[in-house]
N, C-alpha and C positions, 0 to 999 in steps of 0.2 A: 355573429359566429362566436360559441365560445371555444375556448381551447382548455383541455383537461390538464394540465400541466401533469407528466410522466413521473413517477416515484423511481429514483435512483436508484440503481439493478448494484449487487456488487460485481466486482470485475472478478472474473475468473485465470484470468492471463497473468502470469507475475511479472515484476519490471525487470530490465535488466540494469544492472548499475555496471559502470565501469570508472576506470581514473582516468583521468585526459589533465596533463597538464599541471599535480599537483592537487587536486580538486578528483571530485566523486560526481560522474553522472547516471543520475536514474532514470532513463526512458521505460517511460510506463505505457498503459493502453491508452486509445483514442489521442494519442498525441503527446500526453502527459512529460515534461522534462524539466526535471529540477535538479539544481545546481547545489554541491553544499562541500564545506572543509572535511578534513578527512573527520574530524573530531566531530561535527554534526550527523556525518554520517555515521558513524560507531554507534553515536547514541541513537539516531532515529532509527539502527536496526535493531539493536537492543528494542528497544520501545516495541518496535512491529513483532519481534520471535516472542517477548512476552504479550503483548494483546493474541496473539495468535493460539500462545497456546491455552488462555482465558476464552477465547472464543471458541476452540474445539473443546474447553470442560463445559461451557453452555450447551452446546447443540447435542453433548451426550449424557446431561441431563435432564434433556428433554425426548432424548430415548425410551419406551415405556419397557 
């Protein structure tokens, strides 16, 4: 029997973060939860508002 292995969909849901304790947690979809300082997190949202909005100038150059 083979099996097709599934090509990874993006998520459409967005995570929720919250602080518990000093710390930032991000529950994301399908389970997803990661732990980080507040300092990790600043930066990893920075990171995602900038790729985010790189990826909506792609998909609207790709608008005809």
């Amino acid at each position: 029997m083979t099996v097709t292995p599934s090509i990874p969909q993006p998520q459409t849901d967005p995570g929720i973060a919250s602080a518990e304790d000093g710390v930032v947690v991000l529950d994301g979809p399908d389970g997803v939860a990661v732990t980080m300082t507040a300092n990790a997190a600043a930066q990893t949202g920075q990171s995602l508002i900038t790729a985010a909005a790189i990826a909506r100038e792609q998909l609207n150059d790709r608008e005809p």
